[in-house]
C-alpha positions as CSV (number, residue, x, y, z in Angstrom):
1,X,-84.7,-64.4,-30.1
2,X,-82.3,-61.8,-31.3
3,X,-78.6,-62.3,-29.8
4,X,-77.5,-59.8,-27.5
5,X,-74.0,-58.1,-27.0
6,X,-71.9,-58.8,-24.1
7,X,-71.1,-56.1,-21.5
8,X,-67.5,-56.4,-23.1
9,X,-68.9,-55.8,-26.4
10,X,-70.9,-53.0,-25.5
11,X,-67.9,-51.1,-24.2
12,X,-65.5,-51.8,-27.1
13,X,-68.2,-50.8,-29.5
14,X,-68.9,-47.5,-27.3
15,X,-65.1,-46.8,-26.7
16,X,-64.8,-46.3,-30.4
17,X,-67.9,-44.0,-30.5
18,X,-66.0,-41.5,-28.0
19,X,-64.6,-38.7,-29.4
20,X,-60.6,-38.8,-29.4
21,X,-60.8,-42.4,-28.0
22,X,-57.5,-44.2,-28.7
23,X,-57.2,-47.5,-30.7
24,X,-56.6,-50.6,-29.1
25,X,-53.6,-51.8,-31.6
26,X,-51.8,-49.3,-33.8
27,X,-50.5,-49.9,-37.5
28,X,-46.7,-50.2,-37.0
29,X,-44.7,-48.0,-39.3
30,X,-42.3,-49.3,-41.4
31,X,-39.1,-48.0,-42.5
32,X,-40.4,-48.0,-46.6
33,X,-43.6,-45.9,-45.3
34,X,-42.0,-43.5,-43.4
35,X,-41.1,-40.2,-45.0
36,X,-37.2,-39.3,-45.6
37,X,-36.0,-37.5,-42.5
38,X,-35.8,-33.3,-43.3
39,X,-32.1,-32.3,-43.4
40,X,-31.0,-30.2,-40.8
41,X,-28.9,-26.4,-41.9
42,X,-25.7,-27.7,-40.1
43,X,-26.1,-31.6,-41.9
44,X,-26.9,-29.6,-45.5
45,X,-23.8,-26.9,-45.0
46,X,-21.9,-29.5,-44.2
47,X,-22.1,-32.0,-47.4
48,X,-22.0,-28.8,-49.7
49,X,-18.9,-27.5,-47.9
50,X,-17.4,-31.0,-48.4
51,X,-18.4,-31.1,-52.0
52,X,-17.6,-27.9,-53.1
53,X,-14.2,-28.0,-51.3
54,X,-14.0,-24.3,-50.7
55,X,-14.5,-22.0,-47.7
56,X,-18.2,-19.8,-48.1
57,X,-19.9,-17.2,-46.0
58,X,-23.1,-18.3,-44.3
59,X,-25.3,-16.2,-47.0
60,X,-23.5,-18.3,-49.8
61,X,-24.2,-21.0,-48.1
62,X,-27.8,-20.3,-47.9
63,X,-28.0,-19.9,-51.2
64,X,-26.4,-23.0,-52.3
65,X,-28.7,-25.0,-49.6
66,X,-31.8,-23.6,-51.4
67,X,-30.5,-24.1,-54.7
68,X,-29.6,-27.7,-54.8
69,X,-33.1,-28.2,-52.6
70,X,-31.1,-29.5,-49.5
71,X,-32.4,-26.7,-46.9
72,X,-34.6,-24.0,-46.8
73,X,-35.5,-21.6,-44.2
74,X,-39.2,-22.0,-42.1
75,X,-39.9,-18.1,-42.8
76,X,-37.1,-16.9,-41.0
77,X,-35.8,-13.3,-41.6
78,X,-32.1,-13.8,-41.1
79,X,-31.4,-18.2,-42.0
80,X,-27.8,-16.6,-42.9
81,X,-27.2,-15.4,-39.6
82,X,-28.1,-18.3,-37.7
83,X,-26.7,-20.7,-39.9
84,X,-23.5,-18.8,-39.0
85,X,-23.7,-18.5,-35.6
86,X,-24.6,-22.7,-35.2
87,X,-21.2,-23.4,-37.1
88,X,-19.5,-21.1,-35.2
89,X,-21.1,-23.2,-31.9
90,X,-20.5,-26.5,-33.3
91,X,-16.9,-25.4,-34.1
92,X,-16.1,-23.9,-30.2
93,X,-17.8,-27.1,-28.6
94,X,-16.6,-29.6,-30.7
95,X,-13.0,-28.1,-31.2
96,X,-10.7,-30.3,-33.7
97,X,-13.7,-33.2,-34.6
98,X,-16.2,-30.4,-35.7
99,X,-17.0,-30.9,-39.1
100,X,-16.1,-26.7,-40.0
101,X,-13.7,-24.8,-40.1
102,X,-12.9,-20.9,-39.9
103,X,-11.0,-20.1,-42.6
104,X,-11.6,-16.3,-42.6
105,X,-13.8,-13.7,-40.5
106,X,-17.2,-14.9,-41.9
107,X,-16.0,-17.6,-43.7
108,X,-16.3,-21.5,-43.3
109,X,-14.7,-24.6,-45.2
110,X,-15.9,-28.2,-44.6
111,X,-12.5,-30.3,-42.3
112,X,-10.9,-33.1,-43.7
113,X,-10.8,-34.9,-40.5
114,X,-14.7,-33.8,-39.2
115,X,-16.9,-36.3,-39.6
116,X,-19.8,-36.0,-42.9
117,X,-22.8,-37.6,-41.1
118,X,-23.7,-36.0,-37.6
119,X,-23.4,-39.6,-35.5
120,X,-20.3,-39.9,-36.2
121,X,-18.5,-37.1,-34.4
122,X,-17.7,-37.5,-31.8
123,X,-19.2,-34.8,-28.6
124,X,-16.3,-33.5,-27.2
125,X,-15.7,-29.3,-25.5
126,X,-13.6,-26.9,-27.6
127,X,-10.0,-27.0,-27.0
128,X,-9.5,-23.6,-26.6
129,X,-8.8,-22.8,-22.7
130,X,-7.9,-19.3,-21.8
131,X,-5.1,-19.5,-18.9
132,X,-5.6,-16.7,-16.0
133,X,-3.5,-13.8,-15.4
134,X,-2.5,-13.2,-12.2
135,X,-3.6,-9.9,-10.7
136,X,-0.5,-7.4,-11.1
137,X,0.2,-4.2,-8.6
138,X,1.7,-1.0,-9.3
139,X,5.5,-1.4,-8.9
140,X,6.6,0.5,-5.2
141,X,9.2,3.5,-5.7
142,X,12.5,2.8,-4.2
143,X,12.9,4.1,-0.6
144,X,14.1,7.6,-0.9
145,X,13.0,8.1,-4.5
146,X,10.8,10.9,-5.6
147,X,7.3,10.2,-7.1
148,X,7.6,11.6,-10.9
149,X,4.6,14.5,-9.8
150,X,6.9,15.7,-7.7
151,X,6.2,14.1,-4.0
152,X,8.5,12.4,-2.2
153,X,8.9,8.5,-2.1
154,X,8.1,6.5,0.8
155,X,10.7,6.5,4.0
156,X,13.1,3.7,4.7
């Protein structure tokens, strides 16, 4: 007599007929298998800034990135504009631990005390703080005093 499957049988061997059915146990990655992790613009601008040791605008940057390999940009029409406008954002929200520095209009230079390696700054806000006027009114002419057009000054 021919041996016949088991109703749990049966369903594993059918679950794994079913289109985009899940396996049971996956394969766990390991750290040797996985691929090296894609440098971000902001991590690459910021070991060439530290190597090169001098201030660059965000198109020399770019250029830089893509020459040394480091970073290039996904088909984006303007990488040097947005690379310039996340320093400047990392340098207003992270204030004196942001890894940049403006060292002209346009230009940026790696800090000496701003961490290399993006855990290790710490997430602080920007340091600048803009205190608030207070509203000012027109000065009052002096009783008696005439107005310079001509009309007279408010009575005493």
């Amino acid at each position: 007599m021919p041996a016949t499957k088991t109703k749990a049988a049966k369903k594993a061997t059918s679950r794994s007929n079913v289109k985009g059915a899940k396996p049971k146990h996956r394969a766990k990655d390991t750290a040797e298998s996985a691929p090296a992790k894609k440098l971000s613009a902001l991590d690459a601008a910021a070991r060439v800034l530290a190597a090169s040791g001098e201030s660059m605008t965000a198109k020399e940057l770019i250029g830089r990135l893509a020459a040394q390999g480091l970073w290039s940009s996904p088909n984006g029409k303007t990488p040097d504009a947005t690379l310039s406008a996340a320093l400047q954002r990392e340098i207003a929200t992270q204030g004196t631990a942001s890894r940049f520095r403006k060292t002209a209009p346009g230009r940026f230079a790696a800090t000496t005390a701003g961490a290399t390696d993006a855990t290790t700054a710490p997430k602080t806000k920007g340091a600048k703080v803009k205190p608030k006027k207070a509203p000012t009114r027109p000065a009052e002419p002096e009783a008696g005093a005439t107005i310079p057009d001509g009309t007279p000054g408010p009575k005493a």
